[in-house]
Biopython code that builds the backbone (N, CA, C, O; Angstrom):
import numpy as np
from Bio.PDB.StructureBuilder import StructureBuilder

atoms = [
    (1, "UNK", "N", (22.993, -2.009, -261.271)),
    (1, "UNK", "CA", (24.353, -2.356, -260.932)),
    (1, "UNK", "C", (25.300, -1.538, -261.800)),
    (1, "UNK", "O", (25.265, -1.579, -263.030)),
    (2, "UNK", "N", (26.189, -0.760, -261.063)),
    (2, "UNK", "CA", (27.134, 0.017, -261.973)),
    (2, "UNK", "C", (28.343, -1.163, -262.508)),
    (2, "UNK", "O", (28.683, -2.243, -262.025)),
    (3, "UNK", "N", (28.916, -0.203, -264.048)),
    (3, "UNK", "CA", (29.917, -1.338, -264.676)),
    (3, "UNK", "C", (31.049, -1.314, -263.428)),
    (3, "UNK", "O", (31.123, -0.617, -262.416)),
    (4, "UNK", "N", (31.898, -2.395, -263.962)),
    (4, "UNK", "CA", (33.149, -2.430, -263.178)),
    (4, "UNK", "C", (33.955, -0.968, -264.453)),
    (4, "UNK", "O", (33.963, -0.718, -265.659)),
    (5, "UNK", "N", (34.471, -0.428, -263.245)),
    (5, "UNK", "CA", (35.718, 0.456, -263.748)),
    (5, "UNK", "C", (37.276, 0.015, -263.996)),
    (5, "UNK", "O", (37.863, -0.508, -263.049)),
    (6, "UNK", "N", (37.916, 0.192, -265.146)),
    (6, "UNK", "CA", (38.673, -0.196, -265.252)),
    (6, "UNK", "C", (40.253, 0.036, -264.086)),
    (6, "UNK", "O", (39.756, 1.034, -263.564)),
    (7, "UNK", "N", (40.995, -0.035, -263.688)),
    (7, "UNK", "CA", (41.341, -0.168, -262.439)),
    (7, "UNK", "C", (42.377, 1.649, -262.641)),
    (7, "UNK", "O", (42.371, 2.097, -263.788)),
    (8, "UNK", "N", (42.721, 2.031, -262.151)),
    (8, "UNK", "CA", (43.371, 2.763, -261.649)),
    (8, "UNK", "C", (44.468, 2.783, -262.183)),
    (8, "UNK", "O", (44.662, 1.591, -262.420)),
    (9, "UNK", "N", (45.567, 3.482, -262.637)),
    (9, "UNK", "CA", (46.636, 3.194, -263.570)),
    (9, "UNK", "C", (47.677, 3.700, -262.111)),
    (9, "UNK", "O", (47.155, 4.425, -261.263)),
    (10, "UNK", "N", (48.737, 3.370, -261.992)),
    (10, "UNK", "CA", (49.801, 3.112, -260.780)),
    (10, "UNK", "C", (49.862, 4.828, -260.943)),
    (10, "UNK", "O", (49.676, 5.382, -262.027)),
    (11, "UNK", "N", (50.174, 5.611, -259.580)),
    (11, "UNK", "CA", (50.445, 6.921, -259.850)),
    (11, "UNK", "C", (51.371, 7.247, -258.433)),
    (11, "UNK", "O", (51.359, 6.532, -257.431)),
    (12, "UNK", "N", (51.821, 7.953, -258.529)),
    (12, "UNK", "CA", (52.988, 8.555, -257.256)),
    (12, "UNK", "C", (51.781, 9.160, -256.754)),
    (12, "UNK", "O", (50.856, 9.490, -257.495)),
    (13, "UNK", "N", (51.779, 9.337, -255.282)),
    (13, "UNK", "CA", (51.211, 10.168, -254.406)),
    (13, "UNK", "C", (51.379, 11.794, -255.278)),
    (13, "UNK", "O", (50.487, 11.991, -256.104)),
    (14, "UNK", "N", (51.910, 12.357, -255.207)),
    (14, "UNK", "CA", (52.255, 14.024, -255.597)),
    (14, "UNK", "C", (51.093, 13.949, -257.234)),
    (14, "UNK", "O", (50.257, 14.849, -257.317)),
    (15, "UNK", "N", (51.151, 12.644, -258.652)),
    (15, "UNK", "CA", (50.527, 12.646, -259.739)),
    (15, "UNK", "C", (49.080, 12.719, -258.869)),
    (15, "UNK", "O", (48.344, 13.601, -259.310)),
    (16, "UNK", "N", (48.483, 11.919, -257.640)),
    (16, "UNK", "CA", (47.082, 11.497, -257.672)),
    (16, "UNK", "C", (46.608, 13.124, -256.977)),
    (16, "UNK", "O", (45.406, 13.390, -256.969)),
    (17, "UNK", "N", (47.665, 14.208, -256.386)),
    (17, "UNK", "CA", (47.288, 14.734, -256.155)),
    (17, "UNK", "C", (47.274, 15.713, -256.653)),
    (17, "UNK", "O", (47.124, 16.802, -256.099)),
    (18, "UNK", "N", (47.407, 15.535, -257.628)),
    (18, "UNK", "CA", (47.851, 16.539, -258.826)),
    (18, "UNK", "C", (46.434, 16.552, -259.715)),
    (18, "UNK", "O", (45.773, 17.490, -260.161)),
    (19, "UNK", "N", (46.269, 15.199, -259.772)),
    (19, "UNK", "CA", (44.622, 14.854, -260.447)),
    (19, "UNK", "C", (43.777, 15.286, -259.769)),
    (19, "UNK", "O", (42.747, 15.587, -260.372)),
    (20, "UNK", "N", (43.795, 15.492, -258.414)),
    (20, "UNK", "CA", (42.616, 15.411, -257.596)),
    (20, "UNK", "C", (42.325, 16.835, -257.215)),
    (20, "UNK", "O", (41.321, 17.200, -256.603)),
    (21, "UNK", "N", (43.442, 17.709, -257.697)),
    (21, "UNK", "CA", (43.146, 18.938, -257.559)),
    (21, "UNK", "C", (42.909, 19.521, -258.744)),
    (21, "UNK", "O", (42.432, 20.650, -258.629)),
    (22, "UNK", "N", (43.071, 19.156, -259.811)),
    (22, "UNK", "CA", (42.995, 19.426, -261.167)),
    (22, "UNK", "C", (41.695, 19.123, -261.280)),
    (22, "UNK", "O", (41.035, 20.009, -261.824)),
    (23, "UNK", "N", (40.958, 17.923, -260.864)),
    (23, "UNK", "CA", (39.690, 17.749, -261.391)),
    (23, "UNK", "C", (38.664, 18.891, -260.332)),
    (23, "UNK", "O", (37.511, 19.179, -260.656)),
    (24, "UNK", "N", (39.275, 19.387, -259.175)),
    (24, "UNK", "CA", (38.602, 20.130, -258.410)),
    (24, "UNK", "C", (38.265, 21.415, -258.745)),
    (24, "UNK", "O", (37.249, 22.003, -258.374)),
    (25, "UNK", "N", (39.553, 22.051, -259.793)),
    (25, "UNK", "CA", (39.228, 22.793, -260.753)),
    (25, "UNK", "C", (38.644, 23.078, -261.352)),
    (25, "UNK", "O", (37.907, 24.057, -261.238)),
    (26, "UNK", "N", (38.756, 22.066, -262.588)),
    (26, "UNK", "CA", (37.639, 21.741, -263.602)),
    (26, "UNK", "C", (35.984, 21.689, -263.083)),
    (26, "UNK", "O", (35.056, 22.001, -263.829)),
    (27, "UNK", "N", (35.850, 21.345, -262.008)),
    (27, "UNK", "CA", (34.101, 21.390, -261.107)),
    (27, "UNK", "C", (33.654, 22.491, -260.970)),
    (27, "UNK", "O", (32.507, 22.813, -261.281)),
    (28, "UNK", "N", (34.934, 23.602, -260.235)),
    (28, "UNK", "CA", (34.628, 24.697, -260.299)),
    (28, "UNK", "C", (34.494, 24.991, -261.698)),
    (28, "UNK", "O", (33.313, 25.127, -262.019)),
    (29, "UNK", "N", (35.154, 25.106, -262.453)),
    (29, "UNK", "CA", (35.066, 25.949, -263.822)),
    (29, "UNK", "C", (33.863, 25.592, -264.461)),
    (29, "UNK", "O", (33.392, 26.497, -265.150)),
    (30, "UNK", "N", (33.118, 24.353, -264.430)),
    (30, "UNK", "CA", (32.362, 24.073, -265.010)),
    (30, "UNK", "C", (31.412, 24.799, -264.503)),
    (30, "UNK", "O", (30.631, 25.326, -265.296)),
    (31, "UNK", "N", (31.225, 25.022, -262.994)),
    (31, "UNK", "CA", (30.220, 25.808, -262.536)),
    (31, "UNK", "C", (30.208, 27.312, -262.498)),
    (31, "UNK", "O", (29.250, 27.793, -261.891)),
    (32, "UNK", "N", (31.128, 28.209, -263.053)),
    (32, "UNK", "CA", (31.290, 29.132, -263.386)),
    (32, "UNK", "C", (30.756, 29.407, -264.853)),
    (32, "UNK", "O", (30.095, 30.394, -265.174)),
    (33, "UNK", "N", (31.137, 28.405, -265.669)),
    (33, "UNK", "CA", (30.875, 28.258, -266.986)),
    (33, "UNK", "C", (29.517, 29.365, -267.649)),
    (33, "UNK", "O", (28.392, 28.932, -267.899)),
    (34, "UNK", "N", (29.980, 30.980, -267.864)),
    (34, "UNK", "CA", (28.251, 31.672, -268.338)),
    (34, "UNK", "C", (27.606, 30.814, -269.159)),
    (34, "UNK", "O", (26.481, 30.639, -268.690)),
    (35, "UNK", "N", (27.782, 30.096, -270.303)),
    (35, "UNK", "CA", (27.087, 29.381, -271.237)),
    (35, "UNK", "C", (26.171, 28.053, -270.338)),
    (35, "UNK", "O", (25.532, 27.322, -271.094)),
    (36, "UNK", "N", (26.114, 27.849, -269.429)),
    (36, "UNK", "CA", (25.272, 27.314, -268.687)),
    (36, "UNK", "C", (24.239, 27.913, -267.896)),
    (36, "UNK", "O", (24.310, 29.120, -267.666)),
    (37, "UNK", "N", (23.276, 27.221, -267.442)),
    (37, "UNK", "CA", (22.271, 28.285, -266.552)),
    (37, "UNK", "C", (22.767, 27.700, -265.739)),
    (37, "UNK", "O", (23.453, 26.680, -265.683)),
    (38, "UNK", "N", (22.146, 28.856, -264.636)),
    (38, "UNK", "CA", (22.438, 28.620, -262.898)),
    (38, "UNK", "C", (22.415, 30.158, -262.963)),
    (38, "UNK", "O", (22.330, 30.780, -264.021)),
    (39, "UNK", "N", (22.505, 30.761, -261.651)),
    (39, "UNK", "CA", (22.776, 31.722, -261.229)),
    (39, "UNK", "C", (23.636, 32.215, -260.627)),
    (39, "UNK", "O", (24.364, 31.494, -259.945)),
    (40, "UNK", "N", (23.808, 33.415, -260.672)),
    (40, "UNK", "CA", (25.018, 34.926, -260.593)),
    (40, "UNK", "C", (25.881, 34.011, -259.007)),
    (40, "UNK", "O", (27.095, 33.921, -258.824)),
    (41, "UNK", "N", (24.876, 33.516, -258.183)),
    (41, "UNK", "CA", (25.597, 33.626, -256.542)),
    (41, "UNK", "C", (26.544, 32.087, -256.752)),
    (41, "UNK", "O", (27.631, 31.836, -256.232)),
    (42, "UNK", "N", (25.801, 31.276, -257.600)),
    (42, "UNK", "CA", (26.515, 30.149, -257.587)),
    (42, "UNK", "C", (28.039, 30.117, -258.434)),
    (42, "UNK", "O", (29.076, 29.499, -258.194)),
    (43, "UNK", "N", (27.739, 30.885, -259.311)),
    (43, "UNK", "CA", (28.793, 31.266, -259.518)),
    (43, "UNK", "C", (30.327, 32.106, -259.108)),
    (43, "UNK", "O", (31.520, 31.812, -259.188)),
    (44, "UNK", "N", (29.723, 33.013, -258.747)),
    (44, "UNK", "CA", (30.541, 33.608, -257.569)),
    (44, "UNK", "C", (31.262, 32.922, -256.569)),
    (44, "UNK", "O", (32.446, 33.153, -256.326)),
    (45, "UNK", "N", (30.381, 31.845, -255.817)),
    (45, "UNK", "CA", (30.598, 31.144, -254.825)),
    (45, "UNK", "C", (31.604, 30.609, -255.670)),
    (45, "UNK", "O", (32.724, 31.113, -255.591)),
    (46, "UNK", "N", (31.354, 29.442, -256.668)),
    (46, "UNK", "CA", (32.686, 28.884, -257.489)),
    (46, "UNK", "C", (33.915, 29.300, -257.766)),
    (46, "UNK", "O", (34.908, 28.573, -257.795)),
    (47, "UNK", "N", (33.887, 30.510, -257.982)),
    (47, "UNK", "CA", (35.130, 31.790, -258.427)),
    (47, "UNK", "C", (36.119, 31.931, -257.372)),
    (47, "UNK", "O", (37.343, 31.869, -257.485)),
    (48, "UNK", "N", (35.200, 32.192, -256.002)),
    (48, "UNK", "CA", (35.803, 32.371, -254.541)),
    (48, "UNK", "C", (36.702, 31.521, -254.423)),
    (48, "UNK", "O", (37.844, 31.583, -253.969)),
    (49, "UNK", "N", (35.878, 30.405, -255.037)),
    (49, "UNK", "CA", (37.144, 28.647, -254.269)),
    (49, "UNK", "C", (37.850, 28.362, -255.499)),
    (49, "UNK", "O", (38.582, 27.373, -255.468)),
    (50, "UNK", "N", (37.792, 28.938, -256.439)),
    (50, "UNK", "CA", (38.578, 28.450, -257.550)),
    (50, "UNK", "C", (39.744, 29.030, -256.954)),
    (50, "UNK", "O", (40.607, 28.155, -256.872)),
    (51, "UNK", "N", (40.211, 30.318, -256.425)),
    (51, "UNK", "CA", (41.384, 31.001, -256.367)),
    (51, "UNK", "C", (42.192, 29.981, -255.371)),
    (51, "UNK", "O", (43.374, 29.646, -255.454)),
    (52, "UNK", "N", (41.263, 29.605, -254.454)),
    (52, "UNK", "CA", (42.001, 28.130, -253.578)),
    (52, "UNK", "C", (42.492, 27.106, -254.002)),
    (52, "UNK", "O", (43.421, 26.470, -253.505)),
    (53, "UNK", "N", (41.902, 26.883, -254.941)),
    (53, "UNK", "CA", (41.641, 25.502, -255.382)),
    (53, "UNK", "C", (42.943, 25.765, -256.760)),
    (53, "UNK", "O", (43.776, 24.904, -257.045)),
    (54, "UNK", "N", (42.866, 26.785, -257.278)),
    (54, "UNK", "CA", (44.620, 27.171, -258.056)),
    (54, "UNK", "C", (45.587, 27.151, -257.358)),
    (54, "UNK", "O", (46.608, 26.697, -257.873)),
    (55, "UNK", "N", (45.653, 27.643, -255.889)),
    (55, "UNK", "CA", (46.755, 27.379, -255.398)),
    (55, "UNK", "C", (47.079, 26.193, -254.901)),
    (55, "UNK", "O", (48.258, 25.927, -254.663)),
    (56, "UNK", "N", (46.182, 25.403, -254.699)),
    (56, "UNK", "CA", (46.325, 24.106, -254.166)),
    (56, "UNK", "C", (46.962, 23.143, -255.849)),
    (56, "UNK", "O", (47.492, 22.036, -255.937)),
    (57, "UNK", "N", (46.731, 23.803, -256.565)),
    (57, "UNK", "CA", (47.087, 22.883, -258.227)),
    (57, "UNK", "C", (48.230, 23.024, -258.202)),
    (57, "UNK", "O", (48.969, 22.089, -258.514)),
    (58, "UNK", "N", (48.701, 24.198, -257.835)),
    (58, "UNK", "CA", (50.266, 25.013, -258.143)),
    (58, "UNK", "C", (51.037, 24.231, -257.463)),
    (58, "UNK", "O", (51.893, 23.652, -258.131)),
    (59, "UNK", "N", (51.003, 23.911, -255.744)),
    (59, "UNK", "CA", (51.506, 23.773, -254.607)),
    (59, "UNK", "C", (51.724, 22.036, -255.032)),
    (59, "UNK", "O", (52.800, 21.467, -254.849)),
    (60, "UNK", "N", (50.384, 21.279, -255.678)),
    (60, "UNK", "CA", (50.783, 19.956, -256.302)),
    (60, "UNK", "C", (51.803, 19.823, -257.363)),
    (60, "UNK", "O", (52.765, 19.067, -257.225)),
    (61, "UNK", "N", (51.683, 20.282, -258.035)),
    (61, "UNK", "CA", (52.524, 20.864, -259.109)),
    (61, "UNK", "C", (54.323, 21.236, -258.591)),
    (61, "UNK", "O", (55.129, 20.408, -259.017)),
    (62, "UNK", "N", (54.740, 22.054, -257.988)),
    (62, "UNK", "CA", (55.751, 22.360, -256.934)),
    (62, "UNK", "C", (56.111, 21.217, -255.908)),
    (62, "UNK", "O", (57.165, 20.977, -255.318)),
    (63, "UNK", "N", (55.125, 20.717, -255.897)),
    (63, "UNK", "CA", (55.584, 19.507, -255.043)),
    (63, "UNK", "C", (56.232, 18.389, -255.996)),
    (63, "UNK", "O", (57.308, 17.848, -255.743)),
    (64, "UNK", "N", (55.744, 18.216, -256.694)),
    (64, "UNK", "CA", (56.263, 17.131, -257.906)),
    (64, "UNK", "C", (57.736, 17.519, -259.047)),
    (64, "UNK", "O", (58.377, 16.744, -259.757)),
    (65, "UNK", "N", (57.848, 18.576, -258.902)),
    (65, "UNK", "CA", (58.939, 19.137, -258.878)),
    (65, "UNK", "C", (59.726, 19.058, -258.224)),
    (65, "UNK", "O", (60.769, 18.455, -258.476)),
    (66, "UNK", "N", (59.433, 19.728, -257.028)),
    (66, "UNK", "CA", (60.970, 19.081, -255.555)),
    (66, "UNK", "C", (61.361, 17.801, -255.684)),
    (66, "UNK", "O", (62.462, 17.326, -255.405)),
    (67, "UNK", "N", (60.126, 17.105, -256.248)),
    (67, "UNK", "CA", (60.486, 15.838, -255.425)),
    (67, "UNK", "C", (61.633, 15.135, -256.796)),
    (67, "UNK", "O", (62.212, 14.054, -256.688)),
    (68, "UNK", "N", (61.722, 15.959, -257.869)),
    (68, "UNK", "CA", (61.995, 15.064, -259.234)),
    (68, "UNK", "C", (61.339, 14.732, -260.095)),
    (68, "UNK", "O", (61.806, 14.107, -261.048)),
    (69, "UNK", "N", (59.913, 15.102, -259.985)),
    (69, "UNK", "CA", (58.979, 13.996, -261.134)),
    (69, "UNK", "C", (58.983, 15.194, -261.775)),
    (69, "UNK", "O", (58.167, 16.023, -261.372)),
    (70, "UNK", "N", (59.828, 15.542, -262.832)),
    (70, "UNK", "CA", (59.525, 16.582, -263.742)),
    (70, "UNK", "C", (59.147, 16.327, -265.439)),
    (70, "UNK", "O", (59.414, 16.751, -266.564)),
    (71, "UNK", "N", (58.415, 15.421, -264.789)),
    (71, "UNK", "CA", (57.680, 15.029, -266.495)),
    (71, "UNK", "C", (56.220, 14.511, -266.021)),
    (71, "UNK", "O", (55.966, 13.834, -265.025)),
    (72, "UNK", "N", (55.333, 15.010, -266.998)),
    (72, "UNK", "CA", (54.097, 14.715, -266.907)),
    (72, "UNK", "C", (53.752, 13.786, -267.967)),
    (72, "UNK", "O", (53.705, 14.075, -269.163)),
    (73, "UNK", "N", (53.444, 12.314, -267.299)),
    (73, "UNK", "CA", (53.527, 11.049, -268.030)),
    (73, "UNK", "C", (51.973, 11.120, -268.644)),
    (73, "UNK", "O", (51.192, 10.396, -268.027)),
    (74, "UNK", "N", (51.287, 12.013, -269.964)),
    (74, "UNK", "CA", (50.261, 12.576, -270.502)),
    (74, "UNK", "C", (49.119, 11.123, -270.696)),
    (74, "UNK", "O", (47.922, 11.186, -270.416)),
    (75, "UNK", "N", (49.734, 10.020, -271.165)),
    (75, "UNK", "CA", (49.096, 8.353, -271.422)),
    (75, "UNK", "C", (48.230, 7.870, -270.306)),
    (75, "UNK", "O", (47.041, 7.556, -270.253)),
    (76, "UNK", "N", (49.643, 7.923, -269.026)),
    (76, "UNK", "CA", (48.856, 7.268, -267.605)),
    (76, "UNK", "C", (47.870, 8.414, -267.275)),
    (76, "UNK", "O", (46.840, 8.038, -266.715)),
    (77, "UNK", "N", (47.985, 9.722, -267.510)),
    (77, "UNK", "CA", (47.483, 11.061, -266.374)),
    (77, "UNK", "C", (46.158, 10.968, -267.254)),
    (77, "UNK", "O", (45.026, 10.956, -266.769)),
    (78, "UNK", "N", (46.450, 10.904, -268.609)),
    (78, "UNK", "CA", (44.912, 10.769, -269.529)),
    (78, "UNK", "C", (43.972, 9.774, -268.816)),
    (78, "UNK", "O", (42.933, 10.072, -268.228)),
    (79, "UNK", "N", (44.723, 8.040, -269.025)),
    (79, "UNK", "CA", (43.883, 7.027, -268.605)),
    (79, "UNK", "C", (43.017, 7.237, -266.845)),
    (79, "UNK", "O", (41.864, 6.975, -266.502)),
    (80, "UNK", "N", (44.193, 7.811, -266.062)),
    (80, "UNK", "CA", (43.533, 7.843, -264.715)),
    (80, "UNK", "C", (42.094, 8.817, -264.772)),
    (80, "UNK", "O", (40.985, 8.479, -264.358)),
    (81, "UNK", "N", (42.440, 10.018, -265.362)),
    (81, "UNK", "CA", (41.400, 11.091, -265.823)),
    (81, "UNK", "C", (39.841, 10.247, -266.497)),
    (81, "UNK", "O", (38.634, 10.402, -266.312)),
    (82, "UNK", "N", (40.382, 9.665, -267.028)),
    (82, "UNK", "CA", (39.758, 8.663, -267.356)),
    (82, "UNK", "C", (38.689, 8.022, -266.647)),
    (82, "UNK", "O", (37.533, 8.320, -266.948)),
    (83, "UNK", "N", (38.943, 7.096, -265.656)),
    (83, "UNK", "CA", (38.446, 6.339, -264.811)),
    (83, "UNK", "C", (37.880, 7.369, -263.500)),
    (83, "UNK", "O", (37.014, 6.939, -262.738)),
    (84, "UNK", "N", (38.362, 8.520, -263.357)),
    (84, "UNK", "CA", (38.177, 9.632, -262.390)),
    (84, "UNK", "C", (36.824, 10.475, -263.390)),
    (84, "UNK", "O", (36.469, 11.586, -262.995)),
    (85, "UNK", "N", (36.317, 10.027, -264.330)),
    (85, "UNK", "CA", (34.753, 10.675, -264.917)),
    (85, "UNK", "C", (35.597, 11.968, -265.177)),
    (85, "UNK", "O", (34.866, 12.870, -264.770)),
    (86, "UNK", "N", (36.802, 12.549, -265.663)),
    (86, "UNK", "CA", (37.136, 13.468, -265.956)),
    (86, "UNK", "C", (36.818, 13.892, -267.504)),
    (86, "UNK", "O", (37.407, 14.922, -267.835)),
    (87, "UNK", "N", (36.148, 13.405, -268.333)),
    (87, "UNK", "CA", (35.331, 13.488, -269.520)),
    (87, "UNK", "C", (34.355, 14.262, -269.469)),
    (87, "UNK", "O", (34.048, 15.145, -270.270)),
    (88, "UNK", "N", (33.750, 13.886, -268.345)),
    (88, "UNK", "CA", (32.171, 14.112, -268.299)),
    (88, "UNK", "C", (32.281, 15.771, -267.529)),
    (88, "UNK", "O", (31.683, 16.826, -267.739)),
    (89, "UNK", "N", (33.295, 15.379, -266.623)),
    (89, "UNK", "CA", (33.970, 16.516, -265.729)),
    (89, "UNK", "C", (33.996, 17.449, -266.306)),
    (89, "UNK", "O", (33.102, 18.234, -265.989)),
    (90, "UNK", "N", (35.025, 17.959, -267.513)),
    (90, "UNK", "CA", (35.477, 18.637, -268.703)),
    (90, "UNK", "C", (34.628, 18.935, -268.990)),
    (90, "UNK", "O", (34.318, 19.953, -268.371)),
    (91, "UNK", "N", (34.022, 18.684, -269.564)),
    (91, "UNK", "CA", (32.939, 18.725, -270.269)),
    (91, "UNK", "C", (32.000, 19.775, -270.129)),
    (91, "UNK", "O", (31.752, 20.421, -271.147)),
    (92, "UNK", "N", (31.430, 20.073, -269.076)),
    (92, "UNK", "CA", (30.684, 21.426, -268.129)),
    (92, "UNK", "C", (31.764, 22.325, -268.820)),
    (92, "UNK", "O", (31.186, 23.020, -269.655)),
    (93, "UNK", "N", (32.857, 22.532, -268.801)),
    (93, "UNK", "CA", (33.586, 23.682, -268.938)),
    (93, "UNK", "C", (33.383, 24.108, -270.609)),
    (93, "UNK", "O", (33.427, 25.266, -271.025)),
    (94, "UNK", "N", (33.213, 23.205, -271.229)),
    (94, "UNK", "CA", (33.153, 23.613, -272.884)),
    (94, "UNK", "C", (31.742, 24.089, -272.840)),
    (94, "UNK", "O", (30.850, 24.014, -271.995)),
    (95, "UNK", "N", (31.854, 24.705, -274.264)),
    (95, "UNK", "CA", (30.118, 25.417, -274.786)),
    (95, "UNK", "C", (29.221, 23.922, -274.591)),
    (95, "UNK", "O", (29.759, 22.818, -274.516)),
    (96, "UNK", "N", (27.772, 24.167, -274.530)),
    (96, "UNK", "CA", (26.814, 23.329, -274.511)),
    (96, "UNK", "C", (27.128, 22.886, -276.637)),
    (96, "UNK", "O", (27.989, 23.301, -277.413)),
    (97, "UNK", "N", (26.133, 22.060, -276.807)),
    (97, "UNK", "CA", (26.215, 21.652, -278.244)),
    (97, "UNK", "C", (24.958, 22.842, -278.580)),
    (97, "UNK", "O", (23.996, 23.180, -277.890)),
    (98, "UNK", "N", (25.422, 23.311, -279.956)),
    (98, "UNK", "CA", (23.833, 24.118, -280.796)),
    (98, "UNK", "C", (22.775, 23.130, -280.657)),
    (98, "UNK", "O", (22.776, 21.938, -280.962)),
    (99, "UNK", "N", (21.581, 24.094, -279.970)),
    (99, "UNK", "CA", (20.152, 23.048, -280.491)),
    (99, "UNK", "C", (19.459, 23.888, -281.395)),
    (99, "UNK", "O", (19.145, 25.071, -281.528)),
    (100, "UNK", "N", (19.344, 22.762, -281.980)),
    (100, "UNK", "CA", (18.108, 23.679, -283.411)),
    (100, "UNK", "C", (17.076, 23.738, -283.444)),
    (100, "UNK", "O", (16.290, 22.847, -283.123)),
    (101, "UNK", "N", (16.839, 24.748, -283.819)),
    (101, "UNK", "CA", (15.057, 25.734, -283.882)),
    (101, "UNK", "C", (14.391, 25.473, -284.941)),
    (101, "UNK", "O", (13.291, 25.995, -285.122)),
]
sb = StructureBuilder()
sb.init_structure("model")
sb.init_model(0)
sb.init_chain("A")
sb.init_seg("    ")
for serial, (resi, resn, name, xyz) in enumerate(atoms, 1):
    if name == "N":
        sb.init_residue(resn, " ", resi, " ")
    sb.init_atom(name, np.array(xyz, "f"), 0.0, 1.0, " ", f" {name:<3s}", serial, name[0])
structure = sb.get_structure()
């Protein structure tokens, strides 16, 4: 049985999509990441859709702008990141930890 997740922190349409393309990012990047194994094609493949997947960040981003929300509320956007496994997410993108020999 998985835990209960803590609930969702209130977000404007334009913030959730702002997260949701941000973390789409971060998937790619993680899978680009050289300090990981995998191979040359999977990577590539990642790279291809990352350039999409930036413009789609930007275009969220620009949207939240038009609309007025010109502050990025860092507390709620952390906590939602949060509950969205964006830790674990991240995470792929940093170096692996040293293992010792």
């Amino acid at each position: 049985m998985l835990p209960d997740l803590p609930p969702l922190p209130a977000l404007t349409r334009a913030e959730g999509e702002l997260l949701d393309r941000y973390l789409e990012a971060v998937d790619l990047l993680g899978r680009i990441n050289p300090a990981r194994p995998g191979d040359t094609y999977r990577g590539l493949r990642a790279a291809q859709a990352l350039v999409h997947k930036a413009a789609q960040l930007r275009d969220a981003l620009a949207s939240m702008h038009q609309r007025g929300e010109t502050e990025l509320h860092g507390d709620t956007l952390a906590r939602a990141l949060r509950v969205l496994d964006g830790e674990r997410r991240a995470a792929r993108v940093a170096l692996p930890p040293v293992v010792a020999d």
